[in-house]
C-alpha positions as CSV (number, residue, x, y, z in Angstrom):
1,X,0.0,0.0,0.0
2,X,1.2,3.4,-0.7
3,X,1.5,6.1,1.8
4,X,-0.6,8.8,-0.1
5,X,-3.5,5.9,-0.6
6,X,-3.4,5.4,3.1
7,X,-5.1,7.8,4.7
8,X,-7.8,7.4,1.5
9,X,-8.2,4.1,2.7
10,X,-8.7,4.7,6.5
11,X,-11.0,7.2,5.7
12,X,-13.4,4.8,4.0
13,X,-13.3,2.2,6.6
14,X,-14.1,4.8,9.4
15,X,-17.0,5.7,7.1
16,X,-17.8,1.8,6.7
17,X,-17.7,1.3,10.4
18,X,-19.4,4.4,11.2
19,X,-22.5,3.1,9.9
20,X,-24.7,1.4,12.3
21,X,-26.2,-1.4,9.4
22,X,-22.6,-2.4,8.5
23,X,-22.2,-5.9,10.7
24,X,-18.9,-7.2,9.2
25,X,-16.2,-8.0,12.1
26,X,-13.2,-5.2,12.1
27,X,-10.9,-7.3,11.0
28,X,-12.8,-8.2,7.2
29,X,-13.3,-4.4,7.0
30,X,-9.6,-3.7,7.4
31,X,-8.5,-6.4,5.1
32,X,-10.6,-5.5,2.4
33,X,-9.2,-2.0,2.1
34,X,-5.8,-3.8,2.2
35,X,-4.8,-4.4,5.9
36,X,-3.8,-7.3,6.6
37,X,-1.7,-6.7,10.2
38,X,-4.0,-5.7,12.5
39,X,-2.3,-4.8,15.3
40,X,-0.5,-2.1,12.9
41,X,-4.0,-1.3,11.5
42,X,-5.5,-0.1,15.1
43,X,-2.5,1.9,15.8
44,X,-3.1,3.7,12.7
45,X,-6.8,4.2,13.3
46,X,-6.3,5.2,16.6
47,X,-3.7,7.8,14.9
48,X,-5.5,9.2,12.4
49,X,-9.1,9.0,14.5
50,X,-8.2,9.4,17.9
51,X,-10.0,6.3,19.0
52,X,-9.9,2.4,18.2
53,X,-11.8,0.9,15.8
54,X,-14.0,-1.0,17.9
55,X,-15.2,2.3,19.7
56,X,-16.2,3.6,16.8
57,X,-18.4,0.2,15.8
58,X,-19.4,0.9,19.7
59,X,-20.8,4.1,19.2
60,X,-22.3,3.4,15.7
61,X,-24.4,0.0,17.0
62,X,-24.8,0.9,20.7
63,X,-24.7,-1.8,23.6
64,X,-28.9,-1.7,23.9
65,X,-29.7,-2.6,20.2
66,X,-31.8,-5.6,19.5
67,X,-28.8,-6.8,17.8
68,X,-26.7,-6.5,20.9
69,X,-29.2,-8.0,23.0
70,X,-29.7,-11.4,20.6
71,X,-25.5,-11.5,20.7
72,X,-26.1,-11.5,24.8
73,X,-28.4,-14.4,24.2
74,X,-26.7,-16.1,22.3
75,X,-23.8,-15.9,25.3
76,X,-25.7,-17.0,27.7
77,X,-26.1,-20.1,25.9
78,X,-22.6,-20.9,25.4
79,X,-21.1,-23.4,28.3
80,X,-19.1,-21.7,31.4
81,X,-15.6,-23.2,29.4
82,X,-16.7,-21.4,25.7
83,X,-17.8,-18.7,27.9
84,X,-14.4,-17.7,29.8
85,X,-12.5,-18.5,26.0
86,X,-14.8,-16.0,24.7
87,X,-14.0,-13.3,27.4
88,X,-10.5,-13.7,27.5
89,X,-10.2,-13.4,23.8
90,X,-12.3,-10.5,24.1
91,X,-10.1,-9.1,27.0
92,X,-7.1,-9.9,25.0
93,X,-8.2,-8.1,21.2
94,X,-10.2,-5.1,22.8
95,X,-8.8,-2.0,24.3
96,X,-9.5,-1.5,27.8
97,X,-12.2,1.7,28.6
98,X,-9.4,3.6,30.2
99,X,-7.2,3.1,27.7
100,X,-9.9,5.2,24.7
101,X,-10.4,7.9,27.4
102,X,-9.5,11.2,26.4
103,X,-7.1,13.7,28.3
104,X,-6.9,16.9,26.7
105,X,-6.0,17.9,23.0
106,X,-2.2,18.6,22.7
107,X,-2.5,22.2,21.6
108,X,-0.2,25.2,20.3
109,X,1.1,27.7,22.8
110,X,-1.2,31.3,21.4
111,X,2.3,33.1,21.4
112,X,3.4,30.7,18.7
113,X,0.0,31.0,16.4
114,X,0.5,34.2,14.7
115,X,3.8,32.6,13.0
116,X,1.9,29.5,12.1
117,X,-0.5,31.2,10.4
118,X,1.7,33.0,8.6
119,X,3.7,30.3,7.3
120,X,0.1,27.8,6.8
121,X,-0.6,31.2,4.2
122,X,2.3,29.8,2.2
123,X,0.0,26.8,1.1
124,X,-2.4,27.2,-1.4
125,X,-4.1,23.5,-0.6
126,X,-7.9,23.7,0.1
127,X,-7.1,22.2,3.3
128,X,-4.8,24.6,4.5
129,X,-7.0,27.3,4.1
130,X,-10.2,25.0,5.5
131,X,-7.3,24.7,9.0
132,X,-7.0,28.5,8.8
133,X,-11.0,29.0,8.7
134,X,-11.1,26.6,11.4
135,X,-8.2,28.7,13.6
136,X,-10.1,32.1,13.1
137,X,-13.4,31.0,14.2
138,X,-12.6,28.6,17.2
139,X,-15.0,26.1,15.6
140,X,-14.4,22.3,16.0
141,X,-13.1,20.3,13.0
142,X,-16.6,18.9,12.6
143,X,-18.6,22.1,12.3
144,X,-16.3,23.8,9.5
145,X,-15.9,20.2,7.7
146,X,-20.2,20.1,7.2
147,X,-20.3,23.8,6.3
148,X,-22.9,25.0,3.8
149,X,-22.8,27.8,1.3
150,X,-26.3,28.0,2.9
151,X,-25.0,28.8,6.3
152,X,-22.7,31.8,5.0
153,X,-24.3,35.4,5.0
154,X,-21.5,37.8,3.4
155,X,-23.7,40.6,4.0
156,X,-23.5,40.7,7.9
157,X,-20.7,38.4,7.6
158,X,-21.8,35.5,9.7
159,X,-21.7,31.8,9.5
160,X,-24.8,30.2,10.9
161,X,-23.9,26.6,12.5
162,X,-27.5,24.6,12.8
163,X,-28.4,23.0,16.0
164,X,-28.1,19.5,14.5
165,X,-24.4,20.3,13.3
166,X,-23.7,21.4,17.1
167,X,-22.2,19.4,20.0
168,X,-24.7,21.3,22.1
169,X,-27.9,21.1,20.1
170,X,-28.2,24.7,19.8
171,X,-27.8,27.0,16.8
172,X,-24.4,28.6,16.8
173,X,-23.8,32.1,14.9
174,X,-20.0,32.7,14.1
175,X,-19.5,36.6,13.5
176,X,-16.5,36.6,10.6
177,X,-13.0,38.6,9.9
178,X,-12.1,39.9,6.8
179,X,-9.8,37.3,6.4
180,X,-12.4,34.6,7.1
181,X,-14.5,36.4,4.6
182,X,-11.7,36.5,2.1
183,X,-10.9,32.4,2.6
184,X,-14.6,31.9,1.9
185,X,-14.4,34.4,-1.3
186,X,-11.2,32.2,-2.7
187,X,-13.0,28.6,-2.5
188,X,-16.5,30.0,-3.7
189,X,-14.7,30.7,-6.8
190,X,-14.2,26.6,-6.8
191,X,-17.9,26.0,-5.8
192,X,-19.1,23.0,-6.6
193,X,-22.2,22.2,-4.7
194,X,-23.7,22.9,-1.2
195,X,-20.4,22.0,1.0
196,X,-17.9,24.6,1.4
197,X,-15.1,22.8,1.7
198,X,-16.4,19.8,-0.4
199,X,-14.0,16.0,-0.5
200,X,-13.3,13.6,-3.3
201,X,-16.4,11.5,-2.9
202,X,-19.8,13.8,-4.5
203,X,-21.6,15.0,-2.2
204,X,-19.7,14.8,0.4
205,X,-17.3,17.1,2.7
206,X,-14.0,16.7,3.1
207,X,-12.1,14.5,4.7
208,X,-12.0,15.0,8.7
209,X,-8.2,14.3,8.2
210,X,-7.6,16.7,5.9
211,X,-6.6,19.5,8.2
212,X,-4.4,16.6,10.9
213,X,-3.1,16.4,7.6
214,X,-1.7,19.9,6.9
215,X,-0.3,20.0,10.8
216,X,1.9,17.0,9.7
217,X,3.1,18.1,6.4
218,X,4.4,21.4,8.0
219,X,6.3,18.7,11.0
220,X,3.9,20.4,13.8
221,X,3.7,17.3,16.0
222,X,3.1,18.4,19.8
223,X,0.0,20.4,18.7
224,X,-4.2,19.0,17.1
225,X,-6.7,21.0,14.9
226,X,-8.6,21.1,18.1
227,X,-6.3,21.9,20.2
228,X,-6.3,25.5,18.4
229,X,-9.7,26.0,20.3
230,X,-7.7,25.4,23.6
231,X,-4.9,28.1,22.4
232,X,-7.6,30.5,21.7
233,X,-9.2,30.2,24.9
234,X,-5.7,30.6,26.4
235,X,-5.5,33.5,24.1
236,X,-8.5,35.1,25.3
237,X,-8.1,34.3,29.3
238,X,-4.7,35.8,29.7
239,X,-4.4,38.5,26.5
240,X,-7.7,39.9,26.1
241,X,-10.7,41.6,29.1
242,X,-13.7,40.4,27.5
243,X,-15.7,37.7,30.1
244,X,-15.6,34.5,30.3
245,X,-19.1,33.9,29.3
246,X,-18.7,35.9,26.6
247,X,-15.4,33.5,25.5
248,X,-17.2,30.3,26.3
249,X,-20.2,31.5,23.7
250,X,-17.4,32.3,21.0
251,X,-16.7,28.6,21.7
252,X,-20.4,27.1,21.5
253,X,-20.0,25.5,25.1
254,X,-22.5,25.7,27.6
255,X,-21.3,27.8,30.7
256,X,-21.9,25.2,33.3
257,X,-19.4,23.3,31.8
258,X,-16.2,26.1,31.8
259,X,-14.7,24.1,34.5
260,X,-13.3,21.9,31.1
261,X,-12.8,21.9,27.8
């Protein structure tokens, strides 16, 4: 397999797995997009995603499904040997809860951000200047990936985020800079369809590793595209007066949880 087909081919088995209808084990998945160590393969995931593969099957099928429940039936029916084989074995191939817990994202220093941008303007890749749009409105990854030309207002200059695009389930407006205006100007002359920033399948956004992408092309390796929230809130704590309420807003997070981020 070739490097630049790698991430490609990640991409569409965390799209494969994503779905809750697809039912073929991890391992199939993987080795029909080429695979074949698996060990390798979840380290990889885990890179590029953040989590293993089975969490994201875990998420996509939940543990109360009918199908989850017949697969507990079908447990209890196995004899207490086949039983204690089947749990070490699972013991054995899945990561343990604490290992898929989250700390917090690595994230640039604010002092260092103003240099970063400047040299991320030396790109002229789509997905440098979807990291850039992502920088100067705090958004997550996720929010700017599923953008719409719908969502965009140049005449007041806001982005509109739909409840069911938020973390919070709440509609999110995004006032924008000049220069966010002027990164949305530059790909609208590419336009293609509804997505701002759209990816190489039709009809679909771009890849959420695009921008992880960019960070490792310019060798920044102690810092995450959502980490940049972190530095802003940094930023805004220790540079600027404006309150705290007001910065967790710009951040879409509900103020009862500004104890974390």
């Amino acid at each position: 397999m070739t490097p630049p087909m790698r991430p490609l081919r990640l991409e569409a088995i965390h799209d494969e797995l994503s779905r809750p209808e697809t039912l073929l084990p991890i391992s199939e998945v993987a080795l029909k997009w080429g695979f074949t160590h698996m060990g390798r393969f979840a380290a990889s995931y885990r890179s590029a995603f953040g989590q293993y593969p089975s969490d994201t099957v875990r998420r996509a099928r939940g543990f109360c499904g009918w199908k989850r429940f017949g697969c507990a039936r079908q447990f209890l029916k196995l004899s207490t040997t086949r039983r204690e084989v089947f749990v070490l074995c699972l013991d054995h191939l899945l990561p343990r809860p604490s290992k898929l817990a989250r700390g917090h994202h690595a994230a640039m220093p604010y002092e260092e951000v103003a240099t970063f941008i400047a040299d991320l303007r030396q790109r002229e890749a789509k997905a440098a200047l979807a990291l850039e749009f992502c920088i100067l409105t705090a958004a997550r990854s996720g929010e700017v990936l599923g953008m719409q030309w719908s969502e965009i207002n140049f005449d007041t200059k806001t982005w509109t985020v739909p409840a069911d695009r938020m973390k919070a389930g709440r509609e999110h407006r995004v006032p924008l800079s000049s220069r966010a205006i002027a990164i949305l100007r530059q790909i609208e002359k590419l336009k293609t369809g509804e997505f701002v920033l759209p990816g190489l399948v039709r009809n679909k956004p771009m890849s959420n590793m695009a921008m992880e992408m960019v960070l490792r092309r310019m060798k920044v390796e102690d810092a995450t595209v959502h980490g940049f929230r972190s530095s802003f809130r940094d930023w805004a704590g220790n540079v600027t007066g404006f309150a705290r309420e007001v910065v967790e807003t710009a951040l879409a997070r509900p103020i009862r949880e500004s104890a974390f981020f």
